[in-house]
C-alpha positions in Angstrom: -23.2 16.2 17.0 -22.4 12.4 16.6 -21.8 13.0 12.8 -19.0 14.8 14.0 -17.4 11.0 14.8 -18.0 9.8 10.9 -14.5 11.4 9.6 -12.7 9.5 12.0 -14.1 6.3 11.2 -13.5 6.5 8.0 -10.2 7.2 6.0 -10.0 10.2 3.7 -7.7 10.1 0.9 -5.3 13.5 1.1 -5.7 13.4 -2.2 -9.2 13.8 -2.7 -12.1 15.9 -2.6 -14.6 13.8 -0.8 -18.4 14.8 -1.3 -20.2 13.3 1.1 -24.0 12.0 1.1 -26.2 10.2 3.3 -28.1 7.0 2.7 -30.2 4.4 4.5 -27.2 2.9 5.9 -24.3 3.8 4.3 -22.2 6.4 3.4 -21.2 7.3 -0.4 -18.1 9.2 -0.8 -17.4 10.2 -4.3 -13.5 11.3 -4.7 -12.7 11.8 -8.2 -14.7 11.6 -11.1 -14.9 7.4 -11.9 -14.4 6.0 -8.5 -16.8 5.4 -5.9 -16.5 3.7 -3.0 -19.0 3.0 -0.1 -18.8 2.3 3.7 -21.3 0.3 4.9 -22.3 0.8 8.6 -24.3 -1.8 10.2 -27.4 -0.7 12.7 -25.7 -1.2 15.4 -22.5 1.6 14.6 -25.7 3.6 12.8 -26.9 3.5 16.7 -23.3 4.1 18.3 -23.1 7.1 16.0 -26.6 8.5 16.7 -26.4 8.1 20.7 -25.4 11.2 22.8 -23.6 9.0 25.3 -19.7 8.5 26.2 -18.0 6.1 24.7 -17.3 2.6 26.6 -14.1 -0.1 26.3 -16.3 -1.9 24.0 -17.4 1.0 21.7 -13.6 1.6 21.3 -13.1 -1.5 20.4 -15.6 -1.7 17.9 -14.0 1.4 16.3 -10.8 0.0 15.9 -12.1 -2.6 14.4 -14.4 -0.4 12.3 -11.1 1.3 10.9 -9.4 -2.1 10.1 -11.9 -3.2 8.2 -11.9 0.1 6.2 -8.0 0.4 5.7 -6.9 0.5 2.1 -5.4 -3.0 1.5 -1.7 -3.1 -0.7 -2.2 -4.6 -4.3 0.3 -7.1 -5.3 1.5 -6.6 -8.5 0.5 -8.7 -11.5 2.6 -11.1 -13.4 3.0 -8.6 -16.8 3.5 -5.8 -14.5 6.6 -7.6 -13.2 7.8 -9.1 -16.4 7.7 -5.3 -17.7 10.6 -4.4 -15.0 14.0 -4.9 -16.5 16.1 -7.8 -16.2 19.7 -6.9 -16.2 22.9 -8.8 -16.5 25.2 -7.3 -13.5 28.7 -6.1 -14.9 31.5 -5.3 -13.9 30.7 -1.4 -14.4 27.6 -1.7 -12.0 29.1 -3.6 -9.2 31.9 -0.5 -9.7 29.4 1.7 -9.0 27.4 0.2 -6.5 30.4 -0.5 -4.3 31.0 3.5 -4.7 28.1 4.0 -3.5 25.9 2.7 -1.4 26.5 -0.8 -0.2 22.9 -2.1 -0.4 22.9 -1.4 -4.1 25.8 -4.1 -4.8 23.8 -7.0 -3.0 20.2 -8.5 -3.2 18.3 -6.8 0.1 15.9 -9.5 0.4 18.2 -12.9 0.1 21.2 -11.3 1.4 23.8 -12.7 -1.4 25.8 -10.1 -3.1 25.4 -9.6 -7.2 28.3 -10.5 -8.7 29.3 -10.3 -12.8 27.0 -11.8 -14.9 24.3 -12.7 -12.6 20.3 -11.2 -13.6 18.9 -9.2 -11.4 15.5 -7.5 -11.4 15.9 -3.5 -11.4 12.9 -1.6 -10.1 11.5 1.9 -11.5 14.1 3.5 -8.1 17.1 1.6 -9.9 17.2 -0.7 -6.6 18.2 -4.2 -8.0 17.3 -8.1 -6.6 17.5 -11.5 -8.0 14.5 -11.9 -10.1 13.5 -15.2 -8.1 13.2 -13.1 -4.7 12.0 -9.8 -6.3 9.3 -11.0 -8.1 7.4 -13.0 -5.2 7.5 -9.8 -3.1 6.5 -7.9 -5.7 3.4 -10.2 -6.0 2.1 -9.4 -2.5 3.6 -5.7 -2.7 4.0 -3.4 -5.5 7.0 -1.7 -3.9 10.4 -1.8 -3.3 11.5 -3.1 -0.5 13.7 -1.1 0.8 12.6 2.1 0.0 9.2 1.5 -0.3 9.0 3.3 -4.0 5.8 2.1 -6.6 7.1 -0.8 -8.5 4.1 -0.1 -11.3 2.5 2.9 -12.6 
């Protein structure tokens, strides 16, 4: 009955196909064929799982916390992987079609300044374009675009 809980202390992929196995300890979960990952429980959440009790303010607690520490953190991207993004020079064609469009496209969403002729600017795989200089710090802590939140690498 408490292994019931372990789902929701741990994050499943909607992707995967988890197979799941008990050890002294942990919990393996192999997704797909190459990638394993483990979840460590210590004695104490081992016990919390086990006990046929309710849950107090403090075992809540220690669930949330459980779950942050489990939570799937967001790979920068790595200098190659941004230096293989185009660098274009803006024309006058491209601001003509940004400004026909939509207006974000025909400035740089993270500084603000609008791209003007002549000026590089970073375009990422969802043809969203930025000034290299802001881009390519973001895209070192996040490997997305900003604004729509697209993969910036493959």
């Amino acid at each position: 009955m408490a292994l019931m809980c372990i789902p929701f202390l741990y994050r499943l992929s909607y992707q995967a196909a988890a197979e799941w196995r008990g050890g002294e300890g942990s919990l393996d979960r192999i997704s797909t064929p190459g990638e394993r990952q483990r979840l460590l429980l210590s004695p104490s959440e081992i016990n919390l799982l086990l006990t046929d009790r309710d849950f107090d303010s403090n075992d809540y607690e220690r669930l949330l916390l459980l779950d942050e520490n489990n939570v799937k953190k967001s790979h920068g991207a790595t200098d190659f992987e941004i230096n293989r993004l185009p660098v274009v020079t803006m024309s006058e064609s491209m601001l003509n079609a940004s400004k026909g469009g939509v207006v974000e496209d025909s400035k740089c969403s993270i500084c603000l300044e609008e791209l003007v002729v002549g000026t590089k600017a970073r375009m990422v795989p969802c043809f969203h374009r930025f000034h290299p200089g802001c881009i390519d710090p973001w895209l070192k802590d996040k490997a997305e675009c900003p604004i729509c939140k697209y993969p910036a690498v493959a």
